[in-house]
C-alpha positions in Angstrom: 25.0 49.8 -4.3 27.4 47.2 -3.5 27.3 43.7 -4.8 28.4 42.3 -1.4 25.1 44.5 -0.3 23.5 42.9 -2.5 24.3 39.2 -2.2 23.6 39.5 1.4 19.8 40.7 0.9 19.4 38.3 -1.8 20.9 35.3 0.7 18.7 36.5 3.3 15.1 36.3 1.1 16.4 32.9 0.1 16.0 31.9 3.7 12.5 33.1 3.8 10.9 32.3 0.3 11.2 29.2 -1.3 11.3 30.3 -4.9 14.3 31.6 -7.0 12.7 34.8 -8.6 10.5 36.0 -5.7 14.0 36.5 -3.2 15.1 38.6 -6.2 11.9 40.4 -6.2 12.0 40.7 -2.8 15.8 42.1 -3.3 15.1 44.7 -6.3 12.0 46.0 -3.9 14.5 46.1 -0.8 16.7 48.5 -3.1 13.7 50.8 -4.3 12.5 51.2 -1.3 15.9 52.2 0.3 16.3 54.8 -2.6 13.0 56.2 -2.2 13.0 57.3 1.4 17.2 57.8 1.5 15.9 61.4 1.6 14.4 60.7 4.9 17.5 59.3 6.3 19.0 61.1 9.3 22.4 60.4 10.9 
């Protein structure tokens, strides 16, 4: 994925949480759960 992707998600769980580790929690389960239903996607 890309890192400007990445940075973005990241940014945007550090508006929401107030702690460091949990936004990049938060951004490694984003990813996961992207990958695991990118079967489902339908454009």
């Amino acid at each position: 994925m890309d890192i400007a992707v990445d940075q973005e998600i990241l940014k945007y769980c550090q508006t929401h949480v107030s702690d460091q580790g949990y936004a990049e929690d938060l951004t490694q389960d984003t990813f996961a759960r992207f990958f695991q239903n990118f079967h489902r996607y339908q454009h």
